[in-house]
N, C-alpha and C positions, 0 to 999 in steps of 0.2 A: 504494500500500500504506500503509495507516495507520498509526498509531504507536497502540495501546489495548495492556489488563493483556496481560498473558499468557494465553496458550488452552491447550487440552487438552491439544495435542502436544507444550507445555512438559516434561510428563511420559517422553517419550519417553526414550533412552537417549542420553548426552550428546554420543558419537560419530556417533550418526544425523544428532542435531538439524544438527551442526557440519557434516557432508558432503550433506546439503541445502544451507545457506547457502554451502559453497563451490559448490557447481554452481550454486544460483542467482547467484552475481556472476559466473560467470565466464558465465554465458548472456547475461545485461543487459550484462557487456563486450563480447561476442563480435555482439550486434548493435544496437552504437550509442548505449548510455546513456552521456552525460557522465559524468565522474569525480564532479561534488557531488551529482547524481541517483542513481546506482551508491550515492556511500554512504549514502545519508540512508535508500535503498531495505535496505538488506542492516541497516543498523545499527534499522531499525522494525522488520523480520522477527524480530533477534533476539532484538528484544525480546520480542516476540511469541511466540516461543518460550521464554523463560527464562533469554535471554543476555546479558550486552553484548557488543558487538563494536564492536572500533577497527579501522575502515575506512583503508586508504590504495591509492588507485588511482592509476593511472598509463595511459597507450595503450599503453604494452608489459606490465604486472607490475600483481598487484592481492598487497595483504600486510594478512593478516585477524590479528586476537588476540582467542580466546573467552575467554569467563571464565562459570562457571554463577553466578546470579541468587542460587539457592538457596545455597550456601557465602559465608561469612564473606569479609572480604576477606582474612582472614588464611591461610582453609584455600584460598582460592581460588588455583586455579595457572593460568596463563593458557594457553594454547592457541596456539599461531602455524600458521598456512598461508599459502605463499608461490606464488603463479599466476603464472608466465611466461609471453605470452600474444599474439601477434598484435595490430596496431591492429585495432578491431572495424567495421563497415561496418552501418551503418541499416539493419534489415530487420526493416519497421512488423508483418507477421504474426505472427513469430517472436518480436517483444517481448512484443504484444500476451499470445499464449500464455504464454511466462513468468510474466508480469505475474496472468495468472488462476490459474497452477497456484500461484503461493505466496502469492497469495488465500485460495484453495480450502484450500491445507495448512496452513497458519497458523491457519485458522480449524477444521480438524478434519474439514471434509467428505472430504478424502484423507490416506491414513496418509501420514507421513514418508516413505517407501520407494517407495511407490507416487509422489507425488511428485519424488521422487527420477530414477526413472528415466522417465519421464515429461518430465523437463528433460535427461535424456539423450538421449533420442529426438531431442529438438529439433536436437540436430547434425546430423542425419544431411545425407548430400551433397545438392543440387539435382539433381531428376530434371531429363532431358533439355527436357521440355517450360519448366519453368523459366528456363535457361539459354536457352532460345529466345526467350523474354520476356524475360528479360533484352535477348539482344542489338537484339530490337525497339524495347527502351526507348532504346535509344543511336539509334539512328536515326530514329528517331519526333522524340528530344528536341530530336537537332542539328537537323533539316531545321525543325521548330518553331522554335525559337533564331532564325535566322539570318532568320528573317523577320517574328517576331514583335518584338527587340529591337532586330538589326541593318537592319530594312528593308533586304535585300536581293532579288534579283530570282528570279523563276523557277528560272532555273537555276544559280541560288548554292542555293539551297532544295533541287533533286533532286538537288543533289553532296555536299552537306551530310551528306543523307540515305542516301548512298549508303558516304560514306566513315565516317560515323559507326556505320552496320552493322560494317564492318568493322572497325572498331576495338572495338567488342562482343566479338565471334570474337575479336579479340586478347586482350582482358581474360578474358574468361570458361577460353580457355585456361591464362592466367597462374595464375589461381587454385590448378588441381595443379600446378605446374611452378612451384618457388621460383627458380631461378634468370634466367627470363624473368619474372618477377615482380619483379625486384628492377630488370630494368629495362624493364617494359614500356611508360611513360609514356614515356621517349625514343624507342621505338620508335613508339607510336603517333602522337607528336607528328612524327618524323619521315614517315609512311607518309602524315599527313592532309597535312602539305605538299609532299610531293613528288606526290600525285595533284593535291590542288587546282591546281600548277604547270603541269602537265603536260596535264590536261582543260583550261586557261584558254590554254596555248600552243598545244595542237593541236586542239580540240572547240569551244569556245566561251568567252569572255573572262566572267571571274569576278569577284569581288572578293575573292581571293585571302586576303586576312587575316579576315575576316567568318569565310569559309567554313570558315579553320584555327580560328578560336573555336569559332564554333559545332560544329562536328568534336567537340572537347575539351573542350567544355563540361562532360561530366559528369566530367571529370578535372580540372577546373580544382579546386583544393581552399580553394572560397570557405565552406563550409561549415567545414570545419577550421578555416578560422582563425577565423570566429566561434568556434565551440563554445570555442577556445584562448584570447579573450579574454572569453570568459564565465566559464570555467575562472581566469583568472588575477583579473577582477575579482573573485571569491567566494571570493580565498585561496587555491583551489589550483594555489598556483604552481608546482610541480614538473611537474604534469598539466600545465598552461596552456602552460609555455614547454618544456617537450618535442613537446608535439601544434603549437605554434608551429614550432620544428624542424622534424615532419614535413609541413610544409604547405608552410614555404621550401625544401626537400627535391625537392617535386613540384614547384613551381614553378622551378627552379634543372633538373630535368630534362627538363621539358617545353618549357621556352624554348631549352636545348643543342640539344633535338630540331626544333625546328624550323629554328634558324640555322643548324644542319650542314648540314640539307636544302635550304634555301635556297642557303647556298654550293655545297653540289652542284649543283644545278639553274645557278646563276650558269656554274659550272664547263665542264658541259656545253651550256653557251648558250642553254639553255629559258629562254625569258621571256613572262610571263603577257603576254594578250592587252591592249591599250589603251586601249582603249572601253569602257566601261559601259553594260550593257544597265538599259533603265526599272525603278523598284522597283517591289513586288507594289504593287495598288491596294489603297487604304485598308480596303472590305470585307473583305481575309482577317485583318485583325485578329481579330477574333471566333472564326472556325474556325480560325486559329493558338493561340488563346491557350483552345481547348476542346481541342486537339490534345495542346498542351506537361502540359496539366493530367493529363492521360491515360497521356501519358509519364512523369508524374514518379510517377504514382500505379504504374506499372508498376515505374519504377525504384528508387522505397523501398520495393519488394517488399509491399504493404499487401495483405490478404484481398480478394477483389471485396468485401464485404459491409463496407468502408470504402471503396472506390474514389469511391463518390459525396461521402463528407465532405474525404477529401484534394483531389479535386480541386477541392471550394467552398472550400478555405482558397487552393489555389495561383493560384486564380482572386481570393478576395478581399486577397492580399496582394498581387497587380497592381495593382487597380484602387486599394488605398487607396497604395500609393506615387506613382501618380498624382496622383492628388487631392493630396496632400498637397504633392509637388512643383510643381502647379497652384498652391495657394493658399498660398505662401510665396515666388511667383518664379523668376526664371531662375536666381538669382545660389545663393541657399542651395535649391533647390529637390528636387535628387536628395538632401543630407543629411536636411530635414528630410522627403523624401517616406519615406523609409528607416524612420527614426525613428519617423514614425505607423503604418508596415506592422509592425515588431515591436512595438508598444506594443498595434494592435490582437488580433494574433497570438498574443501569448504571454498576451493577457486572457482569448482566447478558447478558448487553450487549457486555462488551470488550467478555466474554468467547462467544457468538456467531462469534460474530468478527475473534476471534482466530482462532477456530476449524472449523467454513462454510466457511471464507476465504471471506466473504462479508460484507460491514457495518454494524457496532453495531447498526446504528441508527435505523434501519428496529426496531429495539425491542426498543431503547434508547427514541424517539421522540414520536411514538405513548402510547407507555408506562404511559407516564408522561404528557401526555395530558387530564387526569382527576384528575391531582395532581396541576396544574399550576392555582395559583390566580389570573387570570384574571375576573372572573366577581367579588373579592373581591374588589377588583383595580375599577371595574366599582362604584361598589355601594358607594364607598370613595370619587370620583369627584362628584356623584348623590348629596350625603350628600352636600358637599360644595356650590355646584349652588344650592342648596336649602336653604342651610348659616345655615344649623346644623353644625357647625363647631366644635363642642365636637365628636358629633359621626362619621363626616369626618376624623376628627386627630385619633379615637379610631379607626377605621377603615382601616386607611392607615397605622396603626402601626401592625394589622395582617397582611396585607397585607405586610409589611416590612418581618415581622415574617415567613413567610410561603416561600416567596419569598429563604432567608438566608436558610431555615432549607431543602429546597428543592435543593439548589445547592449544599449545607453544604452534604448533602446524596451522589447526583451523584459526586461530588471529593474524598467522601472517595470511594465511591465503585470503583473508578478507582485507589486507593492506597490497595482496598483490591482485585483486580484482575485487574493487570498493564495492559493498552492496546496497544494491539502489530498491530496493524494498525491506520491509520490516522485516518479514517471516520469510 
């Protein structure tokens, strides 16, 4: 959304203008706009309408202050609305439509009103079929996961797959049910180790911790904590080290969830099989890493009619972390292979942005979703409740590392193609 004069709807009545821009922040919170994106978005519209508005978001609470354009500052009384508000979750369609309906109403092709409810619609629940892609996505992404990063075997890959459905069905439930919500990450981290234990001690011997990643993976919250030091690089600190909070949060319940279960399984005398079976061969690289692209484009909820661009960013941000960890070394190689996947990511994203005239993030967020350390972050807390506390501190200092060199990338790529929209 651009920052230009004022449009026609300026004219509108001062109440409408104002109950528009609050449905639009809280729609762009509700799926997945960062806090400096959220305001830079809500504070152009206003303009764009005839207002200023002083933006302050946060992942629980968004607190607006209107003031009309047209009045003095003197006659002007400022306006405040206060949104208390759920952390929001990435959902690339649902942006997307935002993104055009306050295009569209900003510029006068839709009245205020009509707009208005229009971003209300937007709420509405996920149909069944939805939810069913969703839960596909969990399972598509783990059994992908585990063989595409963790080279693991066959049948680390179909348990993966198996237990990462089911962990969908958990989540997807949680959603109406706040109280299983509040802890379903223990619960699912506990359910994917105590099957992975369990298949490995009585079916076939696994590699057991691979299979609990990649399980979790889409819970692991590697993206949070970028977004949280993206957020805290750009100032806003309040957003930054809150949404840091909620990431050590899920981390801290997902690692309880698995060591309970592990100590149960200890308890009851299951113990994983001892042998490792051969890893896939090297050809399912390719079909793993068309599969995960698949998944992920399922699981940031993106239109099919983006399915083919998200999946060429989650494909071109593999291959250029690669390369880049390639041509730097063993020793700095995953920092600076990181580094070159966001630097070319978030270039490629403003020039989408620019030229389609829809959000970078369609290519920004899925992109960088198999660059983001979050199962390094996991295995860091793992180490500590286990009181390896050498390899926890060596561990949480990549995780530092990867975290920096990864936002270090998407802020120069937005200094080496400036971006000319909000989101």
């Amino acid at each position: 959304m651009s920052a230009i004069q004022p449009s026609a709807a300026a004219a509108a009545p001062l109440n409408t203008r104002i109950a528009f821009l609050v449905e639009l922040a809280r729609r762009l919170h509700q799926y997945g706009a960062p806090a400096p994106r959220l305001e830079m978005a809500i504070a152009a519209s206003a303009q764009r309408l005839g207002l200023s508005a002083d933006v302050w978001s946060s992942p629980t609470a968004i607190i607006i202050s209107f003031a009309d354009q047209m009045q003095s500052e003197e006659e002007a009384t400022p306006i405040a609305r206060v949104m208390r508000l759920l952390p929001g979750d990435v959902h690339l369609a649902r942006l997307c439509a935002a993104d055009a309906i306050a295009d569209r109403t900003v510029a006068g092709e839709l009245a205020l009103r009509e707009g208005f409810h229009l971003l209300r619609e937007l709420g509405r629940p996920d149909t069944r079929r939805a939810q069913a892609w969703l839960i596909a996505s969990y399972g598509l992404s783990a059994a992908s996961v585990v063989g595409l990063l963790l080279h693991s075997s066959w049948a680390d890959l179909l348990v993966a797959g198996v237990i990462g459905l089911i962990i969908g069905v958990i989540t997807v439930l949680a959603i109406t049910r706040p109280r299983l919500s509040a802890a379903s990450e223990a619960i699912c981290a506990m359910v994917a180790t105590l099957l992975a234990t369990a298949v490995s001690a009585f079916v076939v011997p696994l590699a057991v911790k691979s299979v609990v990643v990649a399980s979790l993976i889409v819970l692991l919250p590697g993206m949070a904590l970028t977004t949280a030091v993206r957020e805290i690089s750009s100032q806003h600190l309040v957003a930054g080290v809150a949404r840091m909070g909620g990431a050590v949060a899920t981390l801290l319940k997902l690692t309880f969830g698995t060591v309970a279960a592990s100590q149960l399984c200890a308890a009851l005398g299951i113990e994983a099989g001892g042998y490792p079976l051969s890893p896939l061969p090297g050809w399912t690289e390719y079909p793993l890493l068309l599969s995960s692209a698949l998944a992920f484009a399922m699981l940031f909820r993106a239109a099919p009619r983006d399915w083919p661009v998200v999946m060429g960013a989650v494909i071109l941000g593999y291959f250029a972390t690669r390369w880049g960890g390639a041509m730097s070394g063993a020793i700095a190689g995953a920092p600076f292979g990181v580094f070159l996947g966001g630097l070319l990511l978030g270039g490629l994203a403003n020039l989408y942005a620019r030229y389609m005239h829809r959000p970078g993030a369609v290519i920004r967020e899925p992109g960088i979703i198999l660059l983001v350390p979050g199962s390094v972050g996991f295995r860091s807390v793992s180490y500590l409740f286990e009181r390896d506390t050498l390899l926890g501190v060596d561990t949480g200092i990549l995780l530092i590392t990867l975290l920096i060199s990864l936002v270090a990338g998407l802020l120069f790529g937005d200094l080496l193609i400036s971006p000319r929209r909000s989101l």
